[in-house]
N, C-alpha and C positions, 0 to 999 in steps of 0.2 A: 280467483285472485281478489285478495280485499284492499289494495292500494287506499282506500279513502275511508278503511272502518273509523269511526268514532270523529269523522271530519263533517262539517255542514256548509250546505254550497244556497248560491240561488244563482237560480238561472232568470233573465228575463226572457220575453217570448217564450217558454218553454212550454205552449200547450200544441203547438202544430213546429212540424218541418224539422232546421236542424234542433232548436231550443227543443224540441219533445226527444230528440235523439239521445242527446248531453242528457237529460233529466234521466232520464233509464240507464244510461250508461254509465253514471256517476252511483247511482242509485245499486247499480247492478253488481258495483264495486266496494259498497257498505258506505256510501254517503247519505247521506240525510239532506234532504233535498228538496226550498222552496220554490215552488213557480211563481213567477211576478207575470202576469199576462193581463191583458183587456179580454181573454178569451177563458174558455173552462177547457182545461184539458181532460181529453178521452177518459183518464182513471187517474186515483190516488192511490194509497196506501199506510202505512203507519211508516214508511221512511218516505213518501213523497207527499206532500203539503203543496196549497195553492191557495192561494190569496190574490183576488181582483185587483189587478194596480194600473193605474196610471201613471207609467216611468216618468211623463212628463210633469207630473204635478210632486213637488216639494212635500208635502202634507202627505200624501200618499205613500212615496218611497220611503219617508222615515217610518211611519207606521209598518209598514211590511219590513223595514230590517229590527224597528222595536219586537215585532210577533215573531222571528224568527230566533233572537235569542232568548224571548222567551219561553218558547215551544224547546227548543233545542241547547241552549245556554252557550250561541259560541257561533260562529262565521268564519270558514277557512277559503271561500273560492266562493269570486264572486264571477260569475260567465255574464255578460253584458251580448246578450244575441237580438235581442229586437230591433227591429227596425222598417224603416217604409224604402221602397223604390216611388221611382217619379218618372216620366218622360213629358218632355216638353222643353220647346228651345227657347230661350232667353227672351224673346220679343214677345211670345205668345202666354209665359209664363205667369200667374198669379202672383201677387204678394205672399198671398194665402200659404199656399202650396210651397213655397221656399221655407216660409218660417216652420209650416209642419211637420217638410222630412228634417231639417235640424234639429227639431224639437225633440224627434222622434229618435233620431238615430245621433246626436251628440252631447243634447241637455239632458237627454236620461243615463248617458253613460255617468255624464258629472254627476250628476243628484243622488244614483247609485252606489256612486265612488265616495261623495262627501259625506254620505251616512254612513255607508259598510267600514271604510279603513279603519273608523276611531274603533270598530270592535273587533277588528281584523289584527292593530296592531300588539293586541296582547298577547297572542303565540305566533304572527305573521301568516302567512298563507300566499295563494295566486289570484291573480284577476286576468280572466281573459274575454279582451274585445273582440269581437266580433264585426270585422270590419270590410271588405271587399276588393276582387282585384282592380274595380270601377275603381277604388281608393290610390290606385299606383298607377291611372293612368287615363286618357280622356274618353270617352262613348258619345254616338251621336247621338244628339238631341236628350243626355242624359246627365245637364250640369250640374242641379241642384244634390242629385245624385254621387254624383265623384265628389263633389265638394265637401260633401259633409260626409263620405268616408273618407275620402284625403283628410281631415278636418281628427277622425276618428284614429286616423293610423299616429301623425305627432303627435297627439295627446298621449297616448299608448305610450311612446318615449319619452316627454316628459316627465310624466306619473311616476314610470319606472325610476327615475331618478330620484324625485320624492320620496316613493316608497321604499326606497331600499334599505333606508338606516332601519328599517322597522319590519328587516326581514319580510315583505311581501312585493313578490317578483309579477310585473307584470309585463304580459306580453299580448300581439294580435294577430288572429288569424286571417288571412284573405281569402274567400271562396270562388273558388268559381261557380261555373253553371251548374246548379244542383238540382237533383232530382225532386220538385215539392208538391205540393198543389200551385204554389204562385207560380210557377214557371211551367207548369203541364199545357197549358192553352198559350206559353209562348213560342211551344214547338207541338203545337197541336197539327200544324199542317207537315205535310213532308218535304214541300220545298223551304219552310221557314226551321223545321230541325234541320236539315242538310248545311242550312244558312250559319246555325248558332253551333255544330257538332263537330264542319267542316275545316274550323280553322282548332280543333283540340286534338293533339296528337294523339290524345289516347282515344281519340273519337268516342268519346261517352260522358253523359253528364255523368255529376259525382253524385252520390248516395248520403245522407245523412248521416249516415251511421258513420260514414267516411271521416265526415267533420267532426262527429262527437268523440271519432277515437285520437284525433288531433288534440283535440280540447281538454281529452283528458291526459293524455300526456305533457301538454305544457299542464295541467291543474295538480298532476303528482311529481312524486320525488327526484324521478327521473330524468327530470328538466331542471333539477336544482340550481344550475347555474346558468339559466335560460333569464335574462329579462330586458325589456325592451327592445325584442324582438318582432319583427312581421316576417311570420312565415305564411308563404302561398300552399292552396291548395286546389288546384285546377286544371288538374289532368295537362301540366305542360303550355297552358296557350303562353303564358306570360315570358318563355322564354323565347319565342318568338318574334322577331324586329318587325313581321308583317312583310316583306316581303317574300315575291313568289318562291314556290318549291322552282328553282331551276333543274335540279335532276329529273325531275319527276317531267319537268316539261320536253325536257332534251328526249328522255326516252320517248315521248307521246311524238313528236317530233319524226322521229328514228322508226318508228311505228308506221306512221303516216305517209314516211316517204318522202 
């Protein structure tokens, strides 16, 4: 299937986790595809490109969407996936550390945004955030965090209304617990995966590839009239109130005696 021949994407983050999924997957589809990362990803190719960027720095982001229409003459899909996690509870918190995952996870979505659309709007296209189930709802000791993807998910519907006289639909994805390097030593132990696995009906973390084929469906045709949208994908926890399974306890119960 070549859903994306002759279209060109960037992805940020795109050298580890889900961003390296999207880039292959897009790629894999006949997109032409730049990475924006602070990292080098594993390999290129003559349809995948990578340029050293700092999403957070203005000077930077425009230079890498200036090189991409160069190299390629054109920007259809832009995926905004990087980002930082944080823990730490409000009292104990740094200055520092608040400003940097904003930086990270909602001043580069803008910076990305206010370069890419001016070249976006000449045939339109999609943008897809990248944004968190942490974004739809609270975690302990994980403010800075929810805040700036809660922060991530309305901009997302905002945008969407902006961009839509100019035919480009934008919508965001939520993830859950996925399968990465950053979260392998979060459930490194077996009683701390039981902890993070136990409340996901599908009991499993999600797979990159999982997210990338998400991403690429809102990023082709087929979601044509998808925008300003936040769809979840997390194996079920979010529909969840959090309260106990009662059946499950009734039977244990019944068991028991």
């Amino acid at each position: 299937m070549a859903r994306f021949a002759g279209k060109v994407a960037i992805v940020t983050g795109g050298a580890n986790g889900i961003g390296a999924a999207v880039a292959a997957r897009l790629a894999a589809e006949g997109a032409k595809v730049m990475i924006a990362d602070i990292q080098e990803p594993a390999s290129t190719c003559d349809s995948v490109a990578f340029i050293e960027t700092d999403g957070t720095s203005a000077r930077q982001v425009a230079a890498l969407v200036d090189a991409t229409v160069a190299k390629w003459g054109r920007i259809d899909i832009l995926v905004n996936n990087a980002g930082l996690g944080a823990l730490s509870e409000t009292p104990e918190m740094e200055e520092e550390l608040w400003d940097k995952v904003f930086a990270i996870n909602t001043k580069a979505i803008y910076l990305f945004c206010k370069y890419a659309i001016p070249v976006m709007r000449a045939q339109g296209g999609a943008i897809i955030n990248v944004a968190s189930i942490s974004g739809l709802g609270g975690d302990y000791g994980m403010g800075v965090y929810n805040a700036s993807k809660g922060a991530v998910i309305n901009y997302t519907r905002s945008l969407a209304l902006d961009c839509a006289r100019d035919g480009i639909r934008v919508n965001a994805l939520c993830p859950g617990l996925i399968e990465t390097a950053m979260t392998a030593l979060t459930v490194a132990r077996p009683a701390d995966r039981e902890a993070w696995l136990g409340p996901i009906p599908l009991a499993r973390m999600g797979k990159p590839e999982e997210m990338a084929s998400v991403i690429a469906f809102l990023a082709s045709d087929d979601a044509s009239y998808m925008t300003g949208s936040i769809l979840t994908a997390d194996g079920g926890i979010t529909c969840h109130t959090g309260q106990p399974n009662v059946p499950a306890r009734r039977k244990l119960r019944e068991q028991q005696g």
